[in-house]
Phi, psi and omega in degrees: 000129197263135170284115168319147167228174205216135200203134172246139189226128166259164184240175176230099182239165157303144182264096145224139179314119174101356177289334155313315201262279195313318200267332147347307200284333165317309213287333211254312169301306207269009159089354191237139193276152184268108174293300175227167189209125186225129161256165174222166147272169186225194155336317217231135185272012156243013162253125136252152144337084207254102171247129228238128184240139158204176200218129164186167162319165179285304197285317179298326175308289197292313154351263196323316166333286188285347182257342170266023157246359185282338200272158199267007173261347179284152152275306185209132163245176185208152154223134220248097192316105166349285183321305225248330182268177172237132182224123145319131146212146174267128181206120199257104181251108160266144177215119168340125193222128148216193194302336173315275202261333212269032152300302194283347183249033144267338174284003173249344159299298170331314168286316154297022225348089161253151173249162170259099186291322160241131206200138199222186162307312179220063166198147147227141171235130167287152145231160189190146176217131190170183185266144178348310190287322179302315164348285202268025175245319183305309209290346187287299202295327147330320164292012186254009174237212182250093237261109173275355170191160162188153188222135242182108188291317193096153210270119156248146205215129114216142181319140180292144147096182221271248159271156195241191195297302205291018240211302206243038159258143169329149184285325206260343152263000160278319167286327179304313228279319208251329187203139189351056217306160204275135199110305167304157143288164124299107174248000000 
């Protein structure tokens, strides 16, 4: 029985109202739930940028994969190698700060380098950036204080070094190249 993964996929889309919303609605039909979904603008101001943390089999993986390249709003999809990228997440946390703990919870911003953007009589809000596993080592250590918000950007990505294969064809001759454009036969 093949085991779930956890893959992060970048898209290349058209900057247009509702391209979100179409692969969004991809993703939910096909059954997967979206762990984090971050849009961006990018280099070139009619593409954006969707990048998708999900969990499934390789093959349900690969699925999805080939059906979000068929829509006529993608450009390039990618998944993006564990090894090789850099991944983001932003997490903005308050938490009840008062003369009691807020030592230990600059020593523990400190160690964690989060900075403290706010600090009121009985709050501190924290920020802190960094992947996804730094994340979730702070706020565990944070639940031992009483957490009045919190806001949690979702995984932003790109591969380390310079252009990357999936980079350097035009998108419509990287898709012609691997697969049918919509519409088309197979022969």
């Amino acid at each position: 029985m093949e085991s779930n993964q956890r893959r992060v996929i970048s898209l290349l889309v058209d900057n247009q109202s509702g391209v979100l919303a179409r692969v969004s609605n991809l993703f939910c039909r096909r059954g997967f739930n979206i762990d984090s979904l971050t849009v961006s603008a990018t280099n070139d101001p009619t593409v954006s940028r969707i990048t998708v943390s999900v969990s499934g089999t390789e093959k349900e993986l690969q699925q999805l994969i080939l059906q979000t390249e068929r829509l006529e709003v993608t450009r390039q999809v990618f998944v993006l190698n564990e090894s090789t990228a850099l991944e983001r997440e932003l997490l903005l946390l308050k938490v009840v700060a008062n003369v009691t703990n807020r030592a230990e919870l600059r020593e523990i911003a400190g160690i964690y380098k989060a900075k403290i953007i706010d600090l009121s009589p009985d709050s501190m809000v924290f920020e802190l950036t960094g992947r996804p596993e730094k994340i979730d080592a702070f706020l565990k250590l944070m639940t031992d204080y009483q957490i009045l918000e919190q806001c949690r950007t979702g995984v932003t990505a790109l591969e380390r070094g310079g252009m990357h294969q999936h980079m350097q064809k035009p998108s419509q001759e990287v898709r012609a190249a691997q697969f049918p454009l919509p519409g088309t036969r197979c022969h």
